[in-house]
DSSP file (Angstrom, degrees, kcal/mol; ACC not computed):
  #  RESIDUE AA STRUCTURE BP1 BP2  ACC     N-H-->O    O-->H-N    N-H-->O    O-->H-N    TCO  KAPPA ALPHA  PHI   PSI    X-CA   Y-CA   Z-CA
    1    1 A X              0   0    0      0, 0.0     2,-0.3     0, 0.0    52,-0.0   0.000 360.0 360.0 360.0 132.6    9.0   -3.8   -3.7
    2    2 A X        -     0   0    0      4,-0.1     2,-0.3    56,-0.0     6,-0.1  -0.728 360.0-155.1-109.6 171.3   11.0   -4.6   -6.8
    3    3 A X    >   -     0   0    0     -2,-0.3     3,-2.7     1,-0.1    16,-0.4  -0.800  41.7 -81.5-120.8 148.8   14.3   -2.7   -8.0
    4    4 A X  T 3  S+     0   0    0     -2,-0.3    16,-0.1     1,-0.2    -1,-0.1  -0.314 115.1  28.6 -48.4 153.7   15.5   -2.5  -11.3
    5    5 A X  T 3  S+     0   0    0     14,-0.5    -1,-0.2     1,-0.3    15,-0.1  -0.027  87.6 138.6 100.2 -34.7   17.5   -5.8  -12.1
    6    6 A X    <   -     0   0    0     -3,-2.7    13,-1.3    12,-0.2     2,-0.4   0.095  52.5-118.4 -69.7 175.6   15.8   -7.7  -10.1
    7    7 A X  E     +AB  18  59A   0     52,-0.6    52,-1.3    11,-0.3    11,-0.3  -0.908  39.1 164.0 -77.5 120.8   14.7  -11.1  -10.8
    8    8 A X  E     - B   0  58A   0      9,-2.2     2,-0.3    -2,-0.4    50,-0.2  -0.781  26.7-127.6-143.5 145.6   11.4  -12.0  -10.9
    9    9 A X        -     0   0    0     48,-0.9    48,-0.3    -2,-0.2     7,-0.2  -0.627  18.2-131.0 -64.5 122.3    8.4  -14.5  -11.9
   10   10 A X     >  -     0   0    0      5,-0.8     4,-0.5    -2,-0.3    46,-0.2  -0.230  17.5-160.5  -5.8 108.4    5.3  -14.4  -13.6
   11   11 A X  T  4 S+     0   0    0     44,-2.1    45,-0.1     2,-0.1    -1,-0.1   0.584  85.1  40.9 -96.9  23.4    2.7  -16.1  -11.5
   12   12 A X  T  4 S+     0   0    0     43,-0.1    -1,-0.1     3,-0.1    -2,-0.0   0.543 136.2  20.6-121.1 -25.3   -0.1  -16.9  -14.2
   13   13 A X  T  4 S-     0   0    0      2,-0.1    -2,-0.1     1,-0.1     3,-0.1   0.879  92.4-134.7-129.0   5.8    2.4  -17.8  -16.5
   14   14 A X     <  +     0   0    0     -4,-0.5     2,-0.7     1,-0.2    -3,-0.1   0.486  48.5 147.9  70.6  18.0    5.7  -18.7  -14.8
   15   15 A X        -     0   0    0     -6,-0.1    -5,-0.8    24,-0.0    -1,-0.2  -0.657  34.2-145.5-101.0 147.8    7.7  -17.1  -16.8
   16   16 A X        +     0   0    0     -2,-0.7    24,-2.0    -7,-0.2    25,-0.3  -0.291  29.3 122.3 -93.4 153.5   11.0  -15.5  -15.4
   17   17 A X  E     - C   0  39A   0     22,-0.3    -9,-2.2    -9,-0.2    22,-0.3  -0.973  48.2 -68.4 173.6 170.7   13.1  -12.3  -16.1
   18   18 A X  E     -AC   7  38A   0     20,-1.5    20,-2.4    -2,-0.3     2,-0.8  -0.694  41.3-124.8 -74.5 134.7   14.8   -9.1  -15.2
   19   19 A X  E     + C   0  37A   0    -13,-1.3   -14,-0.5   -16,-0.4    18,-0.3  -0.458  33.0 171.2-109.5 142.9   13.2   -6.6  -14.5
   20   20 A X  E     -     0   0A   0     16,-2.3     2,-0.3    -2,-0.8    17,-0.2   0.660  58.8  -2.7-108.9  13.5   14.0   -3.5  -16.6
   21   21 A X  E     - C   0  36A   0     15,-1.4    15,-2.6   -18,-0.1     2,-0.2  -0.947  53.3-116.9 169.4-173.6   11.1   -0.6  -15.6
   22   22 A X  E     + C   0  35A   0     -2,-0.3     2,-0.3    13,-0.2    13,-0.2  -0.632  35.5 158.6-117.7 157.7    8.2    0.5  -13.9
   23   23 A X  E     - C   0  34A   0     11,-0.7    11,-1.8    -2,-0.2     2,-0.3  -0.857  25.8-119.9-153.8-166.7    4.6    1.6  -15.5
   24   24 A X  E     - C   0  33A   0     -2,-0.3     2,-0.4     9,-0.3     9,-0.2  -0.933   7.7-150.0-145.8 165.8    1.2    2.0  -14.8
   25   25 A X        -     0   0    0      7,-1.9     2,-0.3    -2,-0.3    -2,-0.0  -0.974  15.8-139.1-151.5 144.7   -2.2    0.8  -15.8
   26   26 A X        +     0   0    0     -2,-0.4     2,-0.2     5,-0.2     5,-0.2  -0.656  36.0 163.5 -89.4 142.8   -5.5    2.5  -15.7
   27   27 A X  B >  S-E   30   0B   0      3,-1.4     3,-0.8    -2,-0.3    -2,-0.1  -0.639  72.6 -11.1-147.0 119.4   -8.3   -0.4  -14.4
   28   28 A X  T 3  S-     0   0    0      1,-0.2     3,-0.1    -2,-0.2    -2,-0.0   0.832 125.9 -59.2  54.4  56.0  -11.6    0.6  -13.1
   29   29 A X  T 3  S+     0   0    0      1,-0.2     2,-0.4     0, 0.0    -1,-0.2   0.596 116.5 108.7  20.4  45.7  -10.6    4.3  -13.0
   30   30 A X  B <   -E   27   0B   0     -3,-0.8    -3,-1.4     2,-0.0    -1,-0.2  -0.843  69.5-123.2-118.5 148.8   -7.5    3.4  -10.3
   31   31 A X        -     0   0    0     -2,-0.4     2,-0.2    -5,-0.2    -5,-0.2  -0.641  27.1-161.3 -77.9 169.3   -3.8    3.5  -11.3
   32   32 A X        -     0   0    0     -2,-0.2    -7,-1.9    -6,-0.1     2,-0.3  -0.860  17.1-119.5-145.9 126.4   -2.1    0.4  -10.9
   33   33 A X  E     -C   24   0A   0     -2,-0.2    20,-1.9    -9,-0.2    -9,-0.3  -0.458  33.4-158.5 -58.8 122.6    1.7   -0.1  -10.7
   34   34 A X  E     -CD  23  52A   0    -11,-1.8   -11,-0.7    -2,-0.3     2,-0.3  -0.381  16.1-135.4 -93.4 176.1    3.3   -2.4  -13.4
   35   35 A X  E     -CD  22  51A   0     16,-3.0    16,-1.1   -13,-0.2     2,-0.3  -0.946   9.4-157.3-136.0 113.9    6.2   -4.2  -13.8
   36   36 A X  E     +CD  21  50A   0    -15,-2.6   -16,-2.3    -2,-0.3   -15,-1.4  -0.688  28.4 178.9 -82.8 132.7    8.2   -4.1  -17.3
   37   37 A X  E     -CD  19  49A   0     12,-2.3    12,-2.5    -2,-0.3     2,-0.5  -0.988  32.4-150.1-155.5 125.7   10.5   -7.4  -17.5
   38   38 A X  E     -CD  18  48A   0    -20,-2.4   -20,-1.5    -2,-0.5     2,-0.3  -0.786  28.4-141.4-103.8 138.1   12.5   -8.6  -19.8
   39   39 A X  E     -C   17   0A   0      8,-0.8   -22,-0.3    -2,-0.5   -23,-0.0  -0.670  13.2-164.5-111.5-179.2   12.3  -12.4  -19.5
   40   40 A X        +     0   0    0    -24,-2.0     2,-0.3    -2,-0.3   -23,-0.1  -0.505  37.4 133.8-170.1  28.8   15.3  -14.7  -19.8
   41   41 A X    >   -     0   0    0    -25,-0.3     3,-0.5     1,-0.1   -26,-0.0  -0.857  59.3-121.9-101.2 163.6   13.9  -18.3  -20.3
   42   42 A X  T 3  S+     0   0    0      1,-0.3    -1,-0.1    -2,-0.3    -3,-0.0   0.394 104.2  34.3 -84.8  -3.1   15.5  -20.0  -23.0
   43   43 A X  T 3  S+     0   0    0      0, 0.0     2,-1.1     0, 0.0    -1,-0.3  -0.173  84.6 141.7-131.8  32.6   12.8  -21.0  -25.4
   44   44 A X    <   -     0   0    0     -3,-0.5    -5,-0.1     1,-0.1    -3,-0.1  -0.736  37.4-161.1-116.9 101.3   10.7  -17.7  -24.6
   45   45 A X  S    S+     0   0    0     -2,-1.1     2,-0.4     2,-0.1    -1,-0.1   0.279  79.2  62.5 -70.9  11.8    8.8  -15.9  -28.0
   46   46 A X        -     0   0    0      1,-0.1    -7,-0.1     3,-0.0     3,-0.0  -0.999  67.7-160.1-128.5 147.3    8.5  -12.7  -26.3
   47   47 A X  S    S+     0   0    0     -2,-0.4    -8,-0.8    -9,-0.1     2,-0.2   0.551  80.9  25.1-102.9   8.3   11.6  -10.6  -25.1
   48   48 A X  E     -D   38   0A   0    -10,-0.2     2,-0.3   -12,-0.0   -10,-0.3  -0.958  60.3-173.4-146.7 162.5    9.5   -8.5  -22.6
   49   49 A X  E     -D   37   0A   0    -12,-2.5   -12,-2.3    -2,-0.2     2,-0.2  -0.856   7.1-165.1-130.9 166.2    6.1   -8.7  -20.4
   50   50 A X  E     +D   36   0A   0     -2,-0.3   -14,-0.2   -14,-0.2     2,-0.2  -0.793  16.1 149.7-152.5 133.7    4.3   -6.3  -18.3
   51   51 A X  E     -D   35   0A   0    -16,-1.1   -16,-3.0     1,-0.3   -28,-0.1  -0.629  57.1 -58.4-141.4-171.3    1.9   -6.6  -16.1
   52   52 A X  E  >  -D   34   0A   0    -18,-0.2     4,-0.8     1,-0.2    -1,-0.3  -0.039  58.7-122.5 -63.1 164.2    0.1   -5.3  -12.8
   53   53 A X  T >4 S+     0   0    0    -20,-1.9     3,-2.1     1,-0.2    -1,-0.2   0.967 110.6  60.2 -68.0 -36.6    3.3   -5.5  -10.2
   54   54 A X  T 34 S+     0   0    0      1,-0.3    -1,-0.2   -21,-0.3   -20,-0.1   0.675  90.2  69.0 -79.5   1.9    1.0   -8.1   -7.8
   55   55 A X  T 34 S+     0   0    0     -3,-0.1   -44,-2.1   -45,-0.0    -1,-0.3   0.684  93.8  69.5 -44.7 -36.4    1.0  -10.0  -10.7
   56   56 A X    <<  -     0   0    0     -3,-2.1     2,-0.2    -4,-0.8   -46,-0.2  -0.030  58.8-163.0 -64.7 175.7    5.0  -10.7  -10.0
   57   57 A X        -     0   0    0    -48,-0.3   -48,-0.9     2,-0.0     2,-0.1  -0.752  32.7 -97.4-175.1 131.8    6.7  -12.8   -7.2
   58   58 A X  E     -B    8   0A   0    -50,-0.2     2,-0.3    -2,-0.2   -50,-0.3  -0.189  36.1-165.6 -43.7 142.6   10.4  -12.5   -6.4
   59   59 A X  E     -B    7   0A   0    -52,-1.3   -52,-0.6   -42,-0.1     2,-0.1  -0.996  22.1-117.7-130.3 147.7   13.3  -14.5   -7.4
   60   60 A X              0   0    0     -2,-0.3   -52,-0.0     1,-0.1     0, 0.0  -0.488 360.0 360.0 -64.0 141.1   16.7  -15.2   -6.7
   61   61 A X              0   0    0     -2,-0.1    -1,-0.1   -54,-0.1   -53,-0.0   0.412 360.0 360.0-138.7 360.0   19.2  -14.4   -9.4
């Protein structure tokens, strides 16, 4: 489970970031929890992703 702040990684596309809220997404008529993330690599053309949460993996920060 992650908390605001937290660190975590992207696994499809390995980018890293904070994470800075929670959502949802509708997929085959199920909710699915998301993860809003502001990523923090240095070269990184987007300031946020979000995706399903089991999309994510912890990190240390």
């Amino acid at each position: 489970m992650f908390q605001l702040n937290d660190y975590a990684q992207h696994q499809a596309s390995g980018r890293v970031g904070k994470v800075i809220g929670f959502g949802h997404q509708m997929l085959d008529s199920v909710y699915l929890p998301t993860l809003k993330v502001r990523i923090t690599d240095s070269n990184a053309l987007v300031s946020f992703l979000e995706d399903v949460s089991s999309a994510w993996v912890p990190m240390k920060g």
